[in-house]
C-alpha positions as CSV (number, residue, x, y, z in Angstrom):
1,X,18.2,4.1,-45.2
2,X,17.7,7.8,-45.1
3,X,19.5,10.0,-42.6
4,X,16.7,13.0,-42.5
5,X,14.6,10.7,-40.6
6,X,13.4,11.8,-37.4
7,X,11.5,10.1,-34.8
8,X,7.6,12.5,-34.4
9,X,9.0,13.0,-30.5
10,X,12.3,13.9,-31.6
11,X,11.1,17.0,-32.7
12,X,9.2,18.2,-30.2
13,X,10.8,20.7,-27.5
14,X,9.1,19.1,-24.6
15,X,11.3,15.7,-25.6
16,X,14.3,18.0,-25.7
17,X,13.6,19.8,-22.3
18,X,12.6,16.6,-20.7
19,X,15.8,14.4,-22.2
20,X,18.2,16.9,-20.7
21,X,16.4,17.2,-17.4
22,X,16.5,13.5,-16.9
23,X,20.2,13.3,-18.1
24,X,21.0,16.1,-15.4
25,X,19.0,14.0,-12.7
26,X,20.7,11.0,-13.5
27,X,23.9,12.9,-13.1
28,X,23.5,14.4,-9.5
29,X,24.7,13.2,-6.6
30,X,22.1,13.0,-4.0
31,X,22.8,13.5,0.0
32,X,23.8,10.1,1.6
33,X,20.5,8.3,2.7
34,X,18.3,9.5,0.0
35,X,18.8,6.8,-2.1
36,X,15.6,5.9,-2.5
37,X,14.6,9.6,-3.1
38,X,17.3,9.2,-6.3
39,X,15.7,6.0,-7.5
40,X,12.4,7.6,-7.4
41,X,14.1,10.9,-9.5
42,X,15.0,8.8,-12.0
43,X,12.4,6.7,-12.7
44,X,9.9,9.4,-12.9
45,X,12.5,11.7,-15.1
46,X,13.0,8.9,-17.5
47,X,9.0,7.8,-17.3
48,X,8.6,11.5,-18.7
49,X,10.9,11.2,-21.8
50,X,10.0,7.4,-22.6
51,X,6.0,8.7,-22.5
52,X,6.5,12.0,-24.6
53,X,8.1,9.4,-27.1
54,X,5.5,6.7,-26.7
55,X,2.4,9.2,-27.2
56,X,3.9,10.8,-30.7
57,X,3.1,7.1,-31.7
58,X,0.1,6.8,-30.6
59,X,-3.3,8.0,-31.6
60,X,-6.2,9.8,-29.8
61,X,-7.1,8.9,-26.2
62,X,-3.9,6.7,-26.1
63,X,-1.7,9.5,-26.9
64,X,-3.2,12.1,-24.4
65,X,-3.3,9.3,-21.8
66,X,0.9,9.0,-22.4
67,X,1.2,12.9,-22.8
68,X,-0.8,13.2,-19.3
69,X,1.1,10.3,-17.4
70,X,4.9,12.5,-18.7
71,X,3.0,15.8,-17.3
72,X,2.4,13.7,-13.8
73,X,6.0,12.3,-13.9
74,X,7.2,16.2,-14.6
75,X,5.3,17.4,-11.3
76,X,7.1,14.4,-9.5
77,X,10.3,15.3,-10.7
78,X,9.7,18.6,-9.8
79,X,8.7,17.6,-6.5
80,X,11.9,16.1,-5.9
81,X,14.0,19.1,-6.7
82,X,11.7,21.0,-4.0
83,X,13.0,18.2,-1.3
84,X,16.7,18.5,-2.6
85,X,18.7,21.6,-2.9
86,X,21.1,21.1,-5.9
87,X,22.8,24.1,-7.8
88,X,21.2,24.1,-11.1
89,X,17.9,22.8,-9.5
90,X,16.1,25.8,-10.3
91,X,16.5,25.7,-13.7
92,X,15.7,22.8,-13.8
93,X,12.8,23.2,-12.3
94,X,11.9,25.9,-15.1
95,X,12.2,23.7,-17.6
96,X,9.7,21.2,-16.2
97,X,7.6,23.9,-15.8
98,X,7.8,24.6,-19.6
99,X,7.9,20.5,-20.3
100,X,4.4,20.4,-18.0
101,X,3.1,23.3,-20.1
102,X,3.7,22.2,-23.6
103,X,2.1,18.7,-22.5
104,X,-1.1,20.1,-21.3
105,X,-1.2,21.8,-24.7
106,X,-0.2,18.6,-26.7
107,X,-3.2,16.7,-24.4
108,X,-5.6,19.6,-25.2
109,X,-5.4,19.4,-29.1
């Protein structure tokens, strides 16, 4: 087996930005009673990662279709941030930006 194999995604700095971001979610403590406000975080933070990846495997309609649904789960996440006040959020936040931008370039090609 070789070791300079890559996954396509792995690659990409969109996966990168979007991996971290969902790690960071996963790591924050949300406010008592907004659990369900954490669940939804974390599903739509790891639905962005897990459809970056799946649309570098896929071809044509299929692939923008998975690169469109991670943009959507992007603005959700961001969304989220805009509802919780966590230090850090911001940047956060700036890197979904740039996640949300480099997808709607990937969707355009």
């Amino acid at each position: 087996m070789r070791d300079d194999y890559y996954f396509p995604h792995e690659t990409l700095d969109c996966y990168t930005h979007a991996r971290d971001v969902a790690r960071w979610v996963a790591s924050q403590q949300f406010p008592r009673g907004d659990a369900d406000l954490r669940n939804q975080a974390v599903r739509a933070a790891r639905s962005m990662v897990l459809n970056i990846a799946e649309g570098c495997g896929r071809q044509g309609k299929s692939r923008k279709y998975h690169y469109s649904v991670a943009a959507g789960s992007a603005a959700e996440v961001g969304a989220v941030l805009d509802l919780v006040d966590f230090d850090g959020g911001a940047s956060q936040q700036e890197k979904l930006r740039r996640v949300a931008l480099m997808l709607q370039a990937l969707i355009r090609k």
